[in-house]
C-alpha positions in Angstrom: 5.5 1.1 20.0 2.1 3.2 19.4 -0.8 1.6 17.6 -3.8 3.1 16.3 -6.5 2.9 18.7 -9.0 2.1 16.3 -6.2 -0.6 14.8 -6.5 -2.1 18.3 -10.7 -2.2 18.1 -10.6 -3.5 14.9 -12.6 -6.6 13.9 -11.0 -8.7 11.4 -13.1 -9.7 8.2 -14.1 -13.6 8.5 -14.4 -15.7 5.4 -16.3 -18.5 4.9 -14.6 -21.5 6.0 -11.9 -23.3 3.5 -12.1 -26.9 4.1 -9.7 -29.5 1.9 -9.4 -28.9 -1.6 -8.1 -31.9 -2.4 -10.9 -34.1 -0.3 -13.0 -35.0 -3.5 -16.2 -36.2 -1.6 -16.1 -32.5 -0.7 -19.1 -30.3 -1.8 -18.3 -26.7 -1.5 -21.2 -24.1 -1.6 -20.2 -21.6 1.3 -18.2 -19.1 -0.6 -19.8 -18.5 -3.2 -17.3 -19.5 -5.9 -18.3 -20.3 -9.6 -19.1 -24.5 -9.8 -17.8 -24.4 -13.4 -14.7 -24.4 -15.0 -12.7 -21.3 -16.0 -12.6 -20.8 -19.9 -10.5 -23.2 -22.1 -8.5 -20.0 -23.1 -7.5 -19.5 -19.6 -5.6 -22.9 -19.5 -4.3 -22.6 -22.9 -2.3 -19.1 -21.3 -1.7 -21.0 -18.4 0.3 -23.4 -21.0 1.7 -20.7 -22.5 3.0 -18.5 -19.5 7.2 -17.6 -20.1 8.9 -18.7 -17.2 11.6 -15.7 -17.7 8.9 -13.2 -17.3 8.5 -14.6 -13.4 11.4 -12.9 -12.8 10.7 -9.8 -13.3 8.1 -7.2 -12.3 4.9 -6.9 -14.0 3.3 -4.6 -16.0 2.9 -1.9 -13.3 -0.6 -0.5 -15.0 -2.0 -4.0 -16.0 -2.0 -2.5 -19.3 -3.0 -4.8 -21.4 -6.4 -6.0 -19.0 -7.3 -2.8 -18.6 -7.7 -2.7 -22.7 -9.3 -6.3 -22.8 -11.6 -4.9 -20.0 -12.0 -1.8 -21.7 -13.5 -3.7 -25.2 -15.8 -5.7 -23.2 -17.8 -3.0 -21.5 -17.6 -0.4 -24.3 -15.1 2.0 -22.1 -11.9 3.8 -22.7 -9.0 2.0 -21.1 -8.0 5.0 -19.1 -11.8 4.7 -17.2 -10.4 0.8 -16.0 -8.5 0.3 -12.9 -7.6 -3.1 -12.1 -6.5 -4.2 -9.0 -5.6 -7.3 -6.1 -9.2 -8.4 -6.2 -12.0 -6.2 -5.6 -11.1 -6.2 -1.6 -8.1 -4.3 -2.7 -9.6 -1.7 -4.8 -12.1 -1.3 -2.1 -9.9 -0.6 0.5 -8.3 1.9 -1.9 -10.9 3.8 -2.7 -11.5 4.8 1.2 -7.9 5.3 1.6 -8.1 7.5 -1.6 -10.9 9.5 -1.0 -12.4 9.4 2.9 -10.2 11.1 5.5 -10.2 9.9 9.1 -13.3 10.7 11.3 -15.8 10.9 7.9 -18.3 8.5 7.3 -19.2 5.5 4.8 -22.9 4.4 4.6 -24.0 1.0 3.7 -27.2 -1.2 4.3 -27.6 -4.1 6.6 -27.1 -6.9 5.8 -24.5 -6.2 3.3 -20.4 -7.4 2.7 -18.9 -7.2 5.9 -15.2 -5.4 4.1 -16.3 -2.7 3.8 -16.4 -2.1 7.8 -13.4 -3.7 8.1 -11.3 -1.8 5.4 -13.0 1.7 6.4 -12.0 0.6 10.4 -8.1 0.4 8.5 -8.5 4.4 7.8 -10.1 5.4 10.9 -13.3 5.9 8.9 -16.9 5.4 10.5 -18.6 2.6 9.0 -23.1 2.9 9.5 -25.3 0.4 8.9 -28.6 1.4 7.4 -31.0 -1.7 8.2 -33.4 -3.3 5.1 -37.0 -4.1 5.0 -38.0 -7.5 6.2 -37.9 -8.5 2.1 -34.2 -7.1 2.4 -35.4 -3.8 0.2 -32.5 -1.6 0.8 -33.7 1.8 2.2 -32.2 4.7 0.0 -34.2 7.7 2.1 -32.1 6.1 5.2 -29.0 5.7 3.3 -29.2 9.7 2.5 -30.1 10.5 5.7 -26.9 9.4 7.4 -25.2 12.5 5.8 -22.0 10.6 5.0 -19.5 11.5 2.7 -19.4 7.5 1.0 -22.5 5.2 0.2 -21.6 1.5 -0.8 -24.1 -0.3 -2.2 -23.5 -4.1 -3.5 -26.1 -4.2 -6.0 -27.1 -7.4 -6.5 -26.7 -7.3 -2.5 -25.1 -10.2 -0.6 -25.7 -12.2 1.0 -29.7 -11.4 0.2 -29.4 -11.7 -3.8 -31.8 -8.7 -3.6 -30.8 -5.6 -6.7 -31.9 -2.4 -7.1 -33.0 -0.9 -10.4 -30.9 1.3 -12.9 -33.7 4.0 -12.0 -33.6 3.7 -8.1 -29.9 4.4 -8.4 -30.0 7.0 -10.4 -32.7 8.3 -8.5 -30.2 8.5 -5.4 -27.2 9.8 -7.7 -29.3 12.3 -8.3 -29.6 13.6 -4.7 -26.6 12.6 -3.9 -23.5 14.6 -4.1 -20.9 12.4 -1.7 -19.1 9.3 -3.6 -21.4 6.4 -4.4 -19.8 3.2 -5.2 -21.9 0.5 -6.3 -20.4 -3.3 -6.1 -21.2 -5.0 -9.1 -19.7 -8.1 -7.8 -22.9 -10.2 -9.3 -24.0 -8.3 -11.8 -23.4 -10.9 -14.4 -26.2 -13.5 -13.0 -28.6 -10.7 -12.9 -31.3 -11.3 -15.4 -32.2 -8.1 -16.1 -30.0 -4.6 -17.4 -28.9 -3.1 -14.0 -25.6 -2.5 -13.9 -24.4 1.4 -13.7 -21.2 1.3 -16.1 -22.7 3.3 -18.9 -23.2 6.0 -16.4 -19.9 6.7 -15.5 -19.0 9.6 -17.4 -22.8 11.0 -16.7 -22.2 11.2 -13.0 -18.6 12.3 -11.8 -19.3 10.6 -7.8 -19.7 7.3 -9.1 -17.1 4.4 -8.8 -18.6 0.7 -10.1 -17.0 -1.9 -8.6 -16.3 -5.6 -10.9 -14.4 -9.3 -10.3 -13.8 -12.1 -11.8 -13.6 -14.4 -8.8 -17.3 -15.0 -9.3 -19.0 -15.3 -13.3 -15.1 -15.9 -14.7 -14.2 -18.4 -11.9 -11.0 -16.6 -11.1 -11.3 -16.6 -7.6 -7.6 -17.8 -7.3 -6.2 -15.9 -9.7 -7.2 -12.3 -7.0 -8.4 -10.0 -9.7 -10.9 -6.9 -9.3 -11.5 -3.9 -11.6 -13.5 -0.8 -11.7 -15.3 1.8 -13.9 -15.2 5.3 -13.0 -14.6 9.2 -14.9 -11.1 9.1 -16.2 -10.6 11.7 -13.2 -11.3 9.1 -10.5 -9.1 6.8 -12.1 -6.2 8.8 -12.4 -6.7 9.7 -7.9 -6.8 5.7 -7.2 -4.0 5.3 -9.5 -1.9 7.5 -7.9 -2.0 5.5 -4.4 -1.8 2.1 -5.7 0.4 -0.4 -5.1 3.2 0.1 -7.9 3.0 -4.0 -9.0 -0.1 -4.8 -7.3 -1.3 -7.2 -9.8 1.1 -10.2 -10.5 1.9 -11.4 -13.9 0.2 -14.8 -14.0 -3.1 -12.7 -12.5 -3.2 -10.8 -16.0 -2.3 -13.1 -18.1 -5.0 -15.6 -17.4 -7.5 -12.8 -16.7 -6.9 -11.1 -20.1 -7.6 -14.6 -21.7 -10.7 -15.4 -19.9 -11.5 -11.7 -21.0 -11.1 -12.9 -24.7 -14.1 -15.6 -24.2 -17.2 -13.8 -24.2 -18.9 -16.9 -25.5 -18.0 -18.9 -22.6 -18.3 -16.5 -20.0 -22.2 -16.3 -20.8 -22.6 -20.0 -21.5 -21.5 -20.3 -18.3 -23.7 -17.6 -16.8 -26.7 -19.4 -18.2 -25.7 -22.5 -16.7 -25.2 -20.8 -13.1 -28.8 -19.6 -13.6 -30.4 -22.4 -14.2 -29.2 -24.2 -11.9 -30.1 -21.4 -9.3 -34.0 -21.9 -10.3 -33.3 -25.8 -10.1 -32.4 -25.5 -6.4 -34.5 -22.7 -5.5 -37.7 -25.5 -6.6 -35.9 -28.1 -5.0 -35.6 -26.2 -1.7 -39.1 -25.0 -2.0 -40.6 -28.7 -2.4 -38.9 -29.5 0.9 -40.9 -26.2 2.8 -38.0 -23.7 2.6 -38.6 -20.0 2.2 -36.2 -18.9 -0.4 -35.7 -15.1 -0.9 -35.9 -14.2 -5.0 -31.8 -13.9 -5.9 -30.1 -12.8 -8.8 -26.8 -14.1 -7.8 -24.9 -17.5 -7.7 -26.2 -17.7 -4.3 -29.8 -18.3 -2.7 -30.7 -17.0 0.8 -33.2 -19.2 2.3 -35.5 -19.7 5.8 -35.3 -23.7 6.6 -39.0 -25.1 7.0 -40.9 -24.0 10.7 -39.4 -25.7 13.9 -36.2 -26.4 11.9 -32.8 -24.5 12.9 -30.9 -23.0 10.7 -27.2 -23.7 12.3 -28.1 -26.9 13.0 -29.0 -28.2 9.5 -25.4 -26.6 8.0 -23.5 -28.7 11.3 -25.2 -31.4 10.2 -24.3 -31.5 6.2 -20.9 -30.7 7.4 -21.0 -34.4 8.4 -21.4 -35.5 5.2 -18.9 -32.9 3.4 -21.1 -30.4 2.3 -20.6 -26.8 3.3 -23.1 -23.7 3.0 -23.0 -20.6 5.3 -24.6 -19.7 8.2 -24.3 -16.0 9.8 -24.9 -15.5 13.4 -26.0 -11.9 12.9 -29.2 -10.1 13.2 -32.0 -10.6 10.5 -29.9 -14.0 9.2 -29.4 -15.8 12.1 -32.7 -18.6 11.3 -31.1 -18.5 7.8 -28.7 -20.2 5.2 -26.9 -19.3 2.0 -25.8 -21.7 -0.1 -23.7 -21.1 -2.9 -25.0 -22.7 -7.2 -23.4 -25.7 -7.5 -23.2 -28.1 -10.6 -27.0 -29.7 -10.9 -24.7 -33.3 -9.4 -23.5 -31.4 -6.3 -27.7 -29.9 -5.9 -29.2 -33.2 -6.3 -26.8 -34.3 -3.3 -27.1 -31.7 -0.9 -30.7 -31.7 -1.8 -30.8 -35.7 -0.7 -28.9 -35.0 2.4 -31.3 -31.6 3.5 -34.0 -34.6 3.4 -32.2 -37.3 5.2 -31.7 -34.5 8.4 -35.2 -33.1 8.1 
């Protein structure tokens, strides 16, 4: 049996690790996963879910999300397309609209998927390298000629966005596909995200989840906003059920509660200045975010991998990367203000 030679190279996407769920001294900020609760209205159709509907197929176009998605962000339902978390629309866009041999541009450091899902179509991933501030270089970006950009704007794992203007100053130039990853957009403090421009720019795909401000990340759900055109292309190649009926149930309710969503948001901010002052006091450098993550230099003489082995002692996890330009760093995921005070404590104790 044959297999793809660049199936055989490929390097599998690693997540950050999982450890016990169930281990409630556990403090988990390595994945960055919402610390508060979904909404109320997401356990009340939880409650509510009709056991007979579990044995049949679900609503093959997710129907009824895209429309609750649709309200939200002032679209037409037939610009949604909802999919098996945003890694699976992802991987479907480059299945959709790259052909083997082209190439997909992306800055460094960025989310590591998209190499991995363009490596899956025998596309050519490039990375175009930041400024030392983690600015993401646009001018490089073009000058890759490629016929995909990916941007995750606010970009992980730096927390660093790019304006409304600086993308539509590249849209502008830019006549390949541009799909910007909204995947944080919600913690952002300021108006950045590119959904109103949809129908103003025919190349653009924007990219949403609601593992991260809905705390869904179980539940595997991912949408996007693109021309009604685009849209009807990724529907085409989709999986035919590839978003199961529990997934759009709960995600339509959480979609119903605006109210909490952004209560929640605010509480996620606040807590991200609350840590970002705590880790400052204790001599970190902590790069400006507007995500549920921070990015952050321990003090001099102090290593980064070594402080994360050693709160791993004590049950709390943040992630470390090996790789170039965040190898003397740490991101650690927003907790509740309880779970900062602690790993605040134990970052003192082991410095």
């Amino acid at each position: 049996m044959k297999i793809k030679d660049y199936i055989e190279k490929l390097d599998s996407y690693i997540p950050g690790f999982q450890p016990d769920s169930n281990d409630e001294e556990v403090i988990k900020l390595n994945a960055n996963e919402n610390a508060f609760l979904p909404s109320p209205k997401v356990f009340e159709a939880l409650k509510n879910l009709e056991p007979n509907k579990l044995r049949l197929y679900p609503e093959a176009r997710s129907e009824e999300l895209r429309k609750a998605i649709a309200k939200v962000y002032n679209v037409k339902s037939s610009e949604v397309l909802c999919g098996n978390g945003s890694d699976e629309i992802i991987g479907l866009i480059i299945k959709v609209f790259l052909a083997e041999g082209e190439k997909l541009a992306t800055p460094y450091p960025t989310y590591t998927v998209y190499k991995s899902s363009a490596s899956m179509e025998g596309v050519k991933c490039v990375f175009v390298k930041t400024d030392n501030e983690f600015k993401i270089d646009i001018p490089g970006l073009l000058k890759e000629n490629a016929e995909a950009i990916f941007i995750v704007n606010p970009n992980a794992p730096t927390g660093v966005f790019l304006s409304i203007g600086e993308i539509k100053t590249l849209l502008n130039t830019y006549d390949g596909l541009l799909v910007i990853d909204e995947a944080y957009m919600d913690f952002c403090t300021e108006d950045a995200t590119m959904i109103k421009y949809i129908n103003e720019y025919d190349n653009l795909i924007v990219l949403r989840t609601m593992s991260k401000s809905y705390s869904l990340c179980g539940a595997r759900v991912g949408y996007c906003f693109a021309c009604e055109k685009l849209i009807a292309y990724m529907d085409k190649c989709r999986d035919s059920y590839n978003l199961n009926y529990i997934s759009q149930t709960i995600a339509c309710a959480a979609m119903q509660d605006e109210v909490y969503h952004k209560e929640t948001v605010k509480k996620v901010i606040e807590n991200r200045r609350y840590l970002s002052e705590k880790l400052i006091e204790l001599g970190f450098e902590v790069i400006p975010s507007q995500t549920n993550f921070l990015l952050c230099k321990p003090p001099k003489n102090k290593i980064a991998s070594e402080i994360m082995n050693e709160l791993i002692k004590v049950k709390i996890y943040i992630r470390y990367f090996s790789s170039e330009m965040l190898d003397d760093k740490l991101r650690i995921s927003i907790g509740t203000k309880e779970e900062i005070d602690k790993l605040i404590k134990s970052i003192r104790d082991i410095l």
